[in-house]
C-alpha positions as CSV (number, residue, x, y, z in Angstrom):
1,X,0.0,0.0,0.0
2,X,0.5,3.5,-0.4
3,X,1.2,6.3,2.1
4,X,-1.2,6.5,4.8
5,X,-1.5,9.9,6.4
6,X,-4.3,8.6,9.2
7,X,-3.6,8.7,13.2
8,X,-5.3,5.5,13.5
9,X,-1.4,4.2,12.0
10,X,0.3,5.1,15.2
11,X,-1.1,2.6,17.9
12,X,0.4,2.7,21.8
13,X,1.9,-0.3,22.7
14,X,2.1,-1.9,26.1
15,X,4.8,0.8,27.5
16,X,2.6,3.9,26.6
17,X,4.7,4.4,24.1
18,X,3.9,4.8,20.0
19,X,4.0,1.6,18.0
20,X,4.5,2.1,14.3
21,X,4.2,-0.6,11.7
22,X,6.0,0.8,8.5
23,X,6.4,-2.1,6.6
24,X,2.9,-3.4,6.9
25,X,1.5,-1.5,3.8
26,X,4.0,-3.6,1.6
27,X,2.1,-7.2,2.6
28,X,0.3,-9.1,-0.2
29,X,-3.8,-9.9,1.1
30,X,-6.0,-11.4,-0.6
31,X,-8.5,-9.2,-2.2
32,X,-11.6,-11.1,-1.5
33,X,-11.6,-13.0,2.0
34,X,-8.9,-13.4,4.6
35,X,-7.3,-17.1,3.4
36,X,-4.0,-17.5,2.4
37,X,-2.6,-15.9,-0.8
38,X,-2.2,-18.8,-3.3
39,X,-0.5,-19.4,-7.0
40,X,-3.7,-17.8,-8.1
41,X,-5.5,-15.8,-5.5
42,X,-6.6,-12.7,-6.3
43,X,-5.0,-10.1,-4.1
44,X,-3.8,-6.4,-3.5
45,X,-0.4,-6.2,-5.9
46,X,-2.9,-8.1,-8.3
47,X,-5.7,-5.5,-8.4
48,X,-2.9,-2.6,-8.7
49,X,-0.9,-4.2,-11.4
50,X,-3.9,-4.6,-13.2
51,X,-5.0,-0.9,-12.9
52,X,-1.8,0.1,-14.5
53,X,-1.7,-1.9,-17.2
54,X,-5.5,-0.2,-17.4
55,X,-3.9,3.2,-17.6
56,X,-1.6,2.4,-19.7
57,X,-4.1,1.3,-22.5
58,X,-5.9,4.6,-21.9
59,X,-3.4,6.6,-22.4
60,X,-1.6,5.1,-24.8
61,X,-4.6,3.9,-27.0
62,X,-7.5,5.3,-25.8
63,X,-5.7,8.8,-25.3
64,X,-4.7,8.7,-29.0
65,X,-7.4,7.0,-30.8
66,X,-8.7,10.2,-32.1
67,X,-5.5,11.8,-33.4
68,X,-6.1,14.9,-33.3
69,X,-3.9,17.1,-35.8
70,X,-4.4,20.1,-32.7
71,X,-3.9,17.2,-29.9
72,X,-5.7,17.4,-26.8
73,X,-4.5,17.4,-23.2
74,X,-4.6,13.3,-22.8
75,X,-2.8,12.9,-26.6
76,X,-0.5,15.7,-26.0
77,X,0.6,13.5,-22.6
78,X,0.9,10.6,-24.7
79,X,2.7,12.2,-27.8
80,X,5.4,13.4,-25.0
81,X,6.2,10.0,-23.8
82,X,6.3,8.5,-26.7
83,X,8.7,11.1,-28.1
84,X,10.5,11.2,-24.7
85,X,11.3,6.9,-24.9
86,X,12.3,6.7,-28.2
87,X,14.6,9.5,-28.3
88,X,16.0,8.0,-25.3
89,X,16.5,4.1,-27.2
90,X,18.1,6.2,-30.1
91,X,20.3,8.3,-28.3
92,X,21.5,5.2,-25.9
93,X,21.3,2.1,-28.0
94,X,21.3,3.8,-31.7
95,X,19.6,3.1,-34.5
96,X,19.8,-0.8,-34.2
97,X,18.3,-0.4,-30.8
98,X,14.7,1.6,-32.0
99,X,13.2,-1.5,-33.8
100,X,12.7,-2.7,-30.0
101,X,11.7,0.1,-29.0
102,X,7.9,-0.7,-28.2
103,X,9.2,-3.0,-25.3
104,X,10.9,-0.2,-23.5
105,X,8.1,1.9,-24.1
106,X,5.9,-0.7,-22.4
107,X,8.0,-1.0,-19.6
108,X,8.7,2.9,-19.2
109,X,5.0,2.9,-18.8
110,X,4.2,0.1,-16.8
111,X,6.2,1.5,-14.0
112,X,6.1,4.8,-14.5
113,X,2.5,4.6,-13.8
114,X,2.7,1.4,-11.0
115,X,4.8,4.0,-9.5
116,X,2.6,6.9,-9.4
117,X,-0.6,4.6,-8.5
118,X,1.4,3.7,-5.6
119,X,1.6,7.0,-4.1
120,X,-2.5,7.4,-3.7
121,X,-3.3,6.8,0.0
122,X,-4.2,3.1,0.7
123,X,-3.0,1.9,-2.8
124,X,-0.5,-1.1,-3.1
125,X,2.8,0.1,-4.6
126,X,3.4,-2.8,-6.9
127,X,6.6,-1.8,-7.7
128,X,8.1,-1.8,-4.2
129,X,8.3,-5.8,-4.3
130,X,11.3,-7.6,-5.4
131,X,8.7,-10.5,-6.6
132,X,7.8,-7.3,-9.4
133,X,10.7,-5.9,-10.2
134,X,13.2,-8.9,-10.2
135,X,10.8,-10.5,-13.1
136,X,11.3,-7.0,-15.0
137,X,14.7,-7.3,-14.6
138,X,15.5,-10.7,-15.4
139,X,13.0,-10.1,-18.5
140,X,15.1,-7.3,-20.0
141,X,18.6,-9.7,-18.9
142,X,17.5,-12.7,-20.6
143,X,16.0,-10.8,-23.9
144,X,19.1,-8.5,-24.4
145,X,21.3,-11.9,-23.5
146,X,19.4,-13.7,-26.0
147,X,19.1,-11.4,-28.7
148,X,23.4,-10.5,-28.5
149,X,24.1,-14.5,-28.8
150,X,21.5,-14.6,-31.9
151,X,22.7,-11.5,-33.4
152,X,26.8,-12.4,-33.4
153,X,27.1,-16.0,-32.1
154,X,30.0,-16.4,-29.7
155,X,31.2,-13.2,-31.0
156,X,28.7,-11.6,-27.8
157,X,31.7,-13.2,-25.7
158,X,33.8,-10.3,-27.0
159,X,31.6,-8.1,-24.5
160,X,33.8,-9.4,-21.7
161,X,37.3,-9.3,-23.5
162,X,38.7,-6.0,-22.9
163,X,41.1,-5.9,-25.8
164,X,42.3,-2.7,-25.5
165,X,43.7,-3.2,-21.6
166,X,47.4,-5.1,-21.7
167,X,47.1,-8.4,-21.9
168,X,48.1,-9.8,-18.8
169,X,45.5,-7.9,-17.6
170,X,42.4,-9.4,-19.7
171,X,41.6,-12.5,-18.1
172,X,41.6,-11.0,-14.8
173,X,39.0,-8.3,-16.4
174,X,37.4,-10.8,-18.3
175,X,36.6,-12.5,-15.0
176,X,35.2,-9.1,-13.6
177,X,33.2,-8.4,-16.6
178,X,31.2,-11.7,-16.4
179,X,30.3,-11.2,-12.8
180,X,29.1,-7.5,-13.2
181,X,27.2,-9.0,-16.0
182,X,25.2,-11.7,-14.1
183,X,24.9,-9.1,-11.2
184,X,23.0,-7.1,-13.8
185,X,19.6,-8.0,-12.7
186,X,20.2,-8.1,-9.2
187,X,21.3,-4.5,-8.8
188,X,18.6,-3.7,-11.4
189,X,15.8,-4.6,-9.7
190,X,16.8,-3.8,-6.0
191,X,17.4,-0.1,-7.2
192,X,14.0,0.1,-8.2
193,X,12.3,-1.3,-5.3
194,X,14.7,-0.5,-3.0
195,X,14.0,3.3,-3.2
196,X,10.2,3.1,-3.3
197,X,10.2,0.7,-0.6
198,X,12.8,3.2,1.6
199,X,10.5,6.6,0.8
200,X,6.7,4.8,1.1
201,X,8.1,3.3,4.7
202,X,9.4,7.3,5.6
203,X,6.4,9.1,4.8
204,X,4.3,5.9,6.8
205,X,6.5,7.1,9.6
206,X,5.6,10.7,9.8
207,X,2.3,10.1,9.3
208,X,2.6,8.0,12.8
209,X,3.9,10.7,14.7
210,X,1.1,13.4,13.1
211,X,-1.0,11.3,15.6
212,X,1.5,13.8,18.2
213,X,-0.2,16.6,18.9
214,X,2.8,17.9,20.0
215,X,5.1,17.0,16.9
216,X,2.0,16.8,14.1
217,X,3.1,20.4,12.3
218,X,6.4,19.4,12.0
219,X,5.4,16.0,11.0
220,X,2.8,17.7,8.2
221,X,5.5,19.7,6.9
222,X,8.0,16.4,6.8
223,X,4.7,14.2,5.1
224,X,4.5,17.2,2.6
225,X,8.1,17.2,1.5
226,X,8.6,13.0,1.4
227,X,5.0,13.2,-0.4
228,X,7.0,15.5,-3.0
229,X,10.2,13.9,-3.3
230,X,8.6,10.7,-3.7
231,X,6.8,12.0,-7.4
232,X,10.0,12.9,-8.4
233,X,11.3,9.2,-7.3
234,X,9.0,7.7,-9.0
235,X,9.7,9.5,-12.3
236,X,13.2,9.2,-12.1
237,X,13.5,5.3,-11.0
238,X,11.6,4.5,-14.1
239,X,13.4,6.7,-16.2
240,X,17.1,4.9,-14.8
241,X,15.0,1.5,-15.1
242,X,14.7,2.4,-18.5
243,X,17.7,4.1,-19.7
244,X,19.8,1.1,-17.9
245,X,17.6,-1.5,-20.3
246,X,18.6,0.8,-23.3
247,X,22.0,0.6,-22.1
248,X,22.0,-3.4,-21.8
249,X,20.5,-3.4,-25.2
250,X,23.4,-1.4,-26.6
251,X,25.8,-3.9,-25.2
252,X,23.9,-6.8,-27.0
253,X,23.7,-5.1,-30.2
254,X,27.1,-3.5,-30.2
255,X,29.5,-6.2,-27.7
256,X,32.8,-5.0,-28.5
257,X,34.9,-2.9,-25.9
């Protein structure tokens, strides 16, 4: 879930003192019922996945099925990102690197708007579980991985020979090169939910102590100011999702040093 800005957050505990429970709004419940969350139960990351796929198609296809020569406000928004992504795959993976270019585009949006959904109080930010973002990572590892060994063969291999450092040097480099590469989508996806996770558990925390008379302006002004950093977050940590996948891609399509 979301930021919760409610009193009822900050319970007293046994010692008089305040009892906050951060990390609670990041649990996956069913949505219907109070079993156990199954291979195929229904529940909250489920509901708010699918609501962003939802806006998505609205915006994307919906937003721009009239095409307007004078765009309006939803096709103008659309227009932008579509122009913002692809000159981002051009300038960062080239021209070889456009023709996949709908795939970034659908995962620029996917989070991008998983991560904005996230920040409505009570929602589920999606995007602030490993489970999510270690299957987008691993997605864009395996395809880039994939496509370099279809495109040149064991030639891709050349990614990890550095031939321009001496050569006493390049196995030792070579070794290096492999394991940064298969710590790829480890680092890739932790970023992500890492920093969603760390801001949604802060603002949680101030809201707790808003329940303090004594302490709630300051904690207001605090909310107000995580609440604002956190849009920007969750613009940027798609955009370095994204430019990062453009980057991978480059090294598939272009593997020498």
């Amino acid at each position: 879930m979301a930021t919760e800005t409610q009193g009822g957050d900050a319970a007293h505990g046994e010692g008089g003192g305040l009892v906050f429970h951060p990390m609670d709004q990041f649990i996956v419940k069913p949505l219907f019922g109070d079993g156990g969350v199954g291979l195929f139960t229904v529940t909250n990351a489920t509901l708010w996945m699918a609501l962003a796929v939802l806006c998505v198609i609205g915006l994307m296809v919906l937003g721009t099925s009239g095409r307007g020569i004078v765009p309006g406000r939803v096709q103008s928004v659309a227009e932008l990102a579509y122009g913002f992504v692809y000159k981002m795959v051009e300038d960062v993976s080239g021209r070889d690197g456009v023709k996949y270019f709908p795939y970034i585009m659908t995962l620029f949006m996917f989070i991008v708007f998983a991560n904005f959904l996230g920040l409505i109080p009570m929602a589920f930010t999606t995007t602030s579980h490993f489970a999510v973002t270690v299957v987008l990572a691993l997605a864009v590892f395996l395809f880039v991985t994939i496509l370099g060994f279809v495109k040149h063969g064991a030639k891709f291999l050349e990614l990890f020979w550095v031939a321009s450092a001496p050569l006493a040097l390049r196995p030792i480099l070579a070794i290096i090169e492999v394991i940064s590469y298969f710590v790829r989508p480890v680092s890739h996806s932790i970023r992500l939910a890492g920093n969603l996770m760390a801001g949604h558990a802060v603002i949680k925390v101030f809201a707790g102590f808003a329940a303090i008379a004594a302490v709630s302006p300051i904690s207001v002004l605090a909310i107000t100011a995580m609440y604002g950093l956190e849009i920007l977050v969750a613009f940027i940590q798609a955009y370095v999702f994204t430019i990062l996948t453009c980057v991978y891609l480059k090294d598939a399509l272009h593997p020498h040093h």
